[in-house]
DSSP file (Angstrom, degrees, kcal/mol; ACC not computed):
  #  RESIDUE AA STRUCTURE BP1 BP2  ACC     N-H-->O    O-->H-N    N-H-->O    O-->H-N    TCO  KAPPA ALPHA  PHI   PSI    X-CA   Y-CA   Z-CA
    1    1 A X              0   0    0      0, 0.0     2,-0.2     0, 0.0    54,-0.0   0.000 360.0 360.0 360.0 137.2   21.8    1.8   25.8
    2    2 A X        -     0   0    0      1,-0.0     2,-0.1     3,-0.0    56,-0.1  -0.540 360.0-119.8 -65.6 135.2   21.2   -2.4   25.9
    3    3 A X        -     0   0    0     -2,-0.2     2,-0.2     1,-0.1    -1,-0.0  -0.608  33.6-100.5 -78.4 141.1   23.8   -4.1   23.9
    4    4 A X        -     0   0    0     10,-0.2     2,-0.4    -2,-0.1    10,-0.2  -0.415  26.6-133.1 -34.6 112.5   22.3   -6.2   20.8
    5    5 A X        -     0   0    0     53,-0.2     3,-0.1     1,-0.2    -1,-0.1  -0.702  34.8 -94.5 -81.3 153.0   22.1   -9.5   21.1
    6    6 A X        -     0   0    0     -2,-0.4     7,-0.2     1,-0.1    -1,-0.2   0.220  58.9 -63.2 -45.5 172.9   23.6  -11.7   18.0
    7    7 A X     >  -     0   0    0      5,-3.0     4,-1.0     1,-0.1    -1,-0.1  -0.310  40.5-142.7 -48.0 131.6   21.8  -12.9   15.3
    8    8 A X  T  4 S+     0   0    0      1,-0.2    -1,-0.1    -3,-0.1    -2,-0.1   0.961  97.5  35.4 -63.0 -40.0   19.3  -15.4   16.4
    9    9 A X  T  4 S+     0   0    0      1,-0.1    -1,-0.2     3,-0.0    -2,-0.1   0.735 137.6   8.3 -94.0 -14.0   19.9  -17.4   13.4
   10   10 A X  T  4 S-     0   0    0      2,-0.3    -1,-0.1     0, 0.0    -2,-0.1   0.441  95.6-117.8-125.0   8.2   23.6  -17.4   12.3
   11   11 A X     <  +     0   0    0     -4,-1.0     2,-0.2     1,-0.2    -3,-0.1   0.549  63.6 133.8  73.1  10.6   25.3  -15.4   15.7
   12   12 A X        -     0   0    0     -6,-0.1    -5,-3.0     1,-0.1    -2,-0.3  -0.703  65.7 -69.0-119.1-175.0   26.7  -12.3   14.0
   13   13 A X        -     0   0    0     -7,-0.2    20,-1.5    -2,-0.2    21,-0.3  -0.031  45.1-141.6 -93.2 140.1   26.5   -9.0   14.9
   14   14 A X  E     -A   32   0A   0     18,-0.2     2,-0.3   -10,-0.2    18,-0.2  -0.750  12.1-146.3-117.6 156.6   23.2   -7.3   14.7
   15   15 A X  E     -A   31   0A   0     16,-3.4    16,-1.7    -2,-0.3     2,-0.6  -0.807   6.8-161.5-111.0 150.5   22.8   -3.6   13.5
   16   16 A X  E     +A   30   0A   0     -2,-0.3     2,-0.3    14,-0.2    14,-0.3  -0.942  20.1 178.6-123.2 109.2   20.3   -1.1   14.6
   17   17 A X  E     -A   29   0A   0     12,-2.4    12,-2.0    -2,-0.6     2,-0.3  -0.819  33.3-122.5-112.5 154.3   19.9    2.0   12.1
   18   18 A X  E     -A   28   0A   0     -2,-0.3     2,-0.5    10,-0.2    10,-0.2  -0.675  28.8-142.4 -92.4 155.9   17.8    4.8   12.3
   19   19 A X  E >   -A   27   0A   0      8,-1.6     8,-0.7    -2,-0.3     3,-0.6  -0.955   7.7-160.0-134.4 107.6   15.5    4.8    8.9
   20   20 A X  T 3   +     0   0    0     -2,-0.5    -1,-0.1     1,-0.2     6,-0.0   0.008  61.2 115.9 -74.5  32.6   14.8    8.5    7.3
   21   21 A X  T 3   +     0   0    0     -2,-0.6    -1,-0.2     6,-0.1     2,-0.2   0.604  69.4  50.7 -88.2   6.7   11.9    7.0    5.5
   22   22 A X    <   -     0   0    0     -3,-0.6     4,-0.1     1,-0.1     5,-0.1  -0.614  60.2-167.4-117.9-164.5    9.6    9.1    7.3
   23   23 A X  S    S+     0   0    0     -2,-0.2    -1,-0.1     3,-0.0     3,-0.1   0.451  81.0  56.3-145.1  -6.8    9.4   12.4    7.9
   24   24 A X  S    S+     0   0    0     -3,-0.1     2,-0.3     1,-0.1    -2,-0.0   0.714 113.0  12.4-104.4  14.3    7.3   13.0   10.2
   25   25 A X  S    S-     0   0    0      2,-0.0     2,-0.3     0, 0.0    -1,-0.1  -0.884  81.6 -94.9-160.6 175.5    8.7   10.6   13.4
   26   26 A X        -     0   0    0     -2,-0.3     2,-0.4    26,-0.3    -6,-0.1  -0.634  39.5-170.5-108.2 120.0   11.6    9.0   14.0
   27   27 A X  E     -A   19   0A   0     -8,-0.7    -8,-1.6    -2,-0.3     2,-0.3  -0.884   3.5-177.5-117.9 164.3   11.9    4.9   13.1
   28   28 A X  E     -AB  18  51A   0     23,-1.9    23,-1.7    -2,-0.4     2,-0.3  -0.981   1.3-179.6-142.4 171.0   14.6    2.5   13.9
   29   29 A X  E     -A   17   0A   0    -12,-2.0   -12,-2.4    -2,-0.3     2,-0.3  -0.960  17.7-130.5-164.1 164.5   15.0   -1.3   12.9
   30   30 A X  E     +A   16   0A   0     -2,-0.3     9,-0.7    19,-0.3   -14,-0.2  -0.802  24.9 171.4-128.3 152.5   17.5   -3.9   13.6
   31   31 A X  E     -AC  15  38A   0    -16,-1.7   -16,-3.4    -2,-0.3     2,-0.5  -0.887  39.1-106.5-170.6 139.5   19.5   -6.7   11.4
   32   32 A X  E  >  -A   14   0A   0      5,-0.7     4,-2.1    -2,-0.2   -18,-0.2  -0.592  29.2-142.9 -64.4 109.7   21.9   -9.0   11.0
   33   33 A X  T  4 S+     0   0    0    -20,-1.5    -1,-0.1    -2,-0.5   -19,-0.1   0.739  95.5  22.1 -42.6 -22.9   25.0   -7.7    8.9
   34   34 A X  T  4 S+     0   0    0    -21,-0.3    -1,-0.2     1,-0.1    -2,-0.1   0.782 130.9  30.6-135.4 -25.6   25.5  -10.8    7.1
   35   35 A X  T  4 S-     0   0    0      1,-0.1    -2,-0.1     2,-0.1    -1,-0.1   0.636  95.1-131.3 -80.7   8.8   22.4  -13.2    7.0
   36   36 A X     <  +     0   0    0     -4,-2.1     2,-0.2     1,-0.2    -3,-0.1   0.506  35.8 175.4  42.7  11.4   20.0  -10.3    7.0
   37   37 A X        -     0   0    0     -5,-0.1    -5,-0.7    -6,-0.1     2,-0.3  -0.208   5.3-174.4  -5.8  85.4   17.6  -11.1    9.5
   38   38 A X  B     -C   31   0A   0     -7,-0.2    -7,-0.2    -2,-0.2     3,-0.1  -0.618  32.2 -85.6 -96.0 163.9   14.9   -8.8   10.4
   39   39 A X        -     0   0    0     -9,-0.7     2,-0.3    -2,-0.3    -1,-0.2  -0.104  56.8-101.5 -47.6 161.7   12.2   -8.2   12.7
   40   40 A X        -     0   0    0     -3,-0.1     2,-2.4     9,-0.1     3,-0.3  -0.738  33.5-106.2-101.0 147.8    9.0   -9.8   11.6
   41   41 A X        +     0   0    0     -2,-0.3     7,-0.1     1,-0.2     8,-0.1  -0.326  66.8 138.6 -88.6  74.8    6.6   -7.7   10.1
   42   42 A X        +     0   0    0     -2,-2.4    -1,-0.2     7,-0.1     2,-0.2   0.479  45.5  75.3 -49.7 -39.1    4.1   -7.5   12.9
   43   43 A X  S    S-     0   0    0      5,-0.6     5,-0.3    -3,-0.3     8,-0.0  -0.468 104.0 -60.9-100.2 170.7    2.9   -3.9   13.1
   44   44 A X     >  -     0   0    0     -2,-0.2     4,-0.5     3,-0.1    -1,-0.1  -0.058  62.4 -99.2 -38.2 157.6    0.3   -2.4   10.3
   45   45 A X  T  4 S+     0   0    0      2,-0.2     3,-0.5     1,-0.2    -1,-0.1   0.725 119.0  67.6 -43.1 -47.1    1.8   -2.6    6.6
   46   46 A X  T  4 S+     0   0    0      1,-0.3    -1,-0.2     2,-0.1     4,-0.1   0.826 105.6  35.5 -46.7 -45.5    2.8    1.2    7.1
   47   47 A X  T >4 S+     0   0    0      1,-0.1     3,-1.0     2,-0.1    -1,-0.3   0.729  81.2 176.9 -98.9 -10.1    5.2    0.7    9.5
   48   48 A X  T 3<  -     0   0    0     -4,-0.5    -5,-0.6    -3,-0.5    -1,-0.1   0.012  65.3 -11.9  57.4-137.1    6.6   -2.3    8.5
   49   49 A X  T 3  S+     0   0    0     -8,-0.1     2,-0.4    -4,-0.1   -19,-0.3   0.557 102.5 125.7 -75.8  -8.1    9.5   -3.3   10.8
   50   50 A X    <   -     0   0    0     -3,-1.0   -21,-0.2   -21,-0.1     2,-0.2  -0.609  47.1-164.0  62.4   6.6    9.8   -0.7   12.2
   51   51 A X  B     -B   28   0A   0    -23,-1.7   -23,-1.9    -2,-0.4     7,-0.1  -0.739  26.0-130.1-114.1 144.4    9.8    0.6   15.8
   52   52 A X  S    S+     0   0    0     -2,-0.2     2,-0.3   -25,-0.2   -26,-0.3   0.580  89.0  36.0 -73.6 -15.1    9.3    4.4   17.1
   53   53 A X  S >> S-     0   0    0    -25,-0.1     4,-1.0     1,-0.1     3,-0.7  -0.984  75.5-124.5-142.4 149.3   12.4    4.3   19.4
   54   54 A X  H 3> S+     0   0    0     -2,-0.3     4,-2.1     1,-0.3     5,-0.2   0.667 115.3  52.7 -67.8 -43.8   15.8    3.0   19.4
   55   55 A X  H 3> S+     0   0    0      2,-0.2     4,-2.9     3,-0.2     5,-0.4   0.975 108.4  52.6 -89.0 -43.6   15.2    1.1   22.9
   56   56 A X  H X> S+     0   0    0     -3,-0.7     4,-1.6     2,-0.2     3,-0.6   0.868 112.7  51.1 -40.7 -84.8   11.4   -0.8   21.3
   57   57 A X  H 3< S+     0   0    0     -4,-1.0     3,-0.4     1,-0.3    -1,-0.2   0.535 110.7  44.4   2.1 -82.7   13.6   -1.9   18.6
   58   58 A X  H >X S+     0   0    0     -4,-2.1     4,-2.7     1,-0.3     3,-2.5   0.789 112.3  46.3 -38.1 -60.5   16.2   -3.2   20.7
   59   59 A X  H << S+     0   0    0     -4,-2.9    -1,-0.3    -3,-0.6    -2,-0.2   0.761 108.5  58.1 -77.2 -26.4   14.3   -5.0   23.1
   60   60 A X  T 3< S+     0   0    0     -4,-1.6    -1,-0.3    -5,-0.4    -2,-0.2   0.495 114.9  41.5 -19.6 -34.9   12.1   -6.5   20.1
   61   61 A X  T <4 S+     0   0    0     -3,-2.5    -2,-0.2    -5,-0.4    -3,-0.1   0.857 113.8  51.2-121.2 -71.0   15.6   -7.9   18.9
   62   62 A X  S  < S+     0   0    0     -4,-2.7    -2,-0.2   -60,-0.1    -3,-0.2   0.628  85.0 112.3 -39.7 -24.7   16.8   -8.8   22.2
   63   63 A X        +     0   0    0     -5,-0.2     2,-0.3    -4,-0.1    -3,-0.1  -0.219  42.9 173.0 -66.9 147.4   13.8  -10.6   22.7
   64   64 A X    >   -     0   0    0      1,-0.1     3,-0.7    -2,-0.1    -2,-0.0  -0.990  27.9-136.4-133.4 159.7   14.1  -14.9   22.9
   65   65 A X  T 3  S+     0   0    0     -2,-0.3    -1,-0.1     1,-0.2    -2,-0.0   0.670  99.9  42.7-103.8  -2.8   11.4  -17.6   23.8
   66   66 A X  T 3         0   0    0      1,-0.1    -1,-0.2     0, 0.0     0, 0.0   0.042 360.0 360.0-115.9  45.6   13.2  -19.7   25.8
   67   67 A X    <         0   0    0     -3,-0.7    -1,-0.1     0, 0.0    -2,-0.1   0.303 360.0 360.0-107.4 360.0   14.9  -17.2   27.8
């Protein structure tokens, strides 16, 4: 699995949880533990932040624009 990169905005440690708010597929989403940073809410309303596997997430998270 890709290790997390930090928070973009304060450098601490970002979390990835799996989210039982559905029931019929699997979601996961990423955050910072202490400024609480999330993804932006990009996909349809439904899905909110969202993404159907642990590795989307991640690489969503992981993403930077001047890298």
């Amino acid at each position: 699995m890709t290790k997390l990169k930090p928070c973009p905005f304060c450098g601490n440690k970002a979390k990835i949880e799996h989210s039982t708010r559905s029931m019929v597929y699997d979601q996961y989403e990423v955050y910072c533990e202490k400024c609480g940073a999330q993804m932006p809410n990009w996909k349809p309303l439904w899905l909110d932040r969202f993404f159907d596997t642990e590795e989307d997430a991640i690489n969503a998270w992981n993403r930077r624009v001047r890298e």
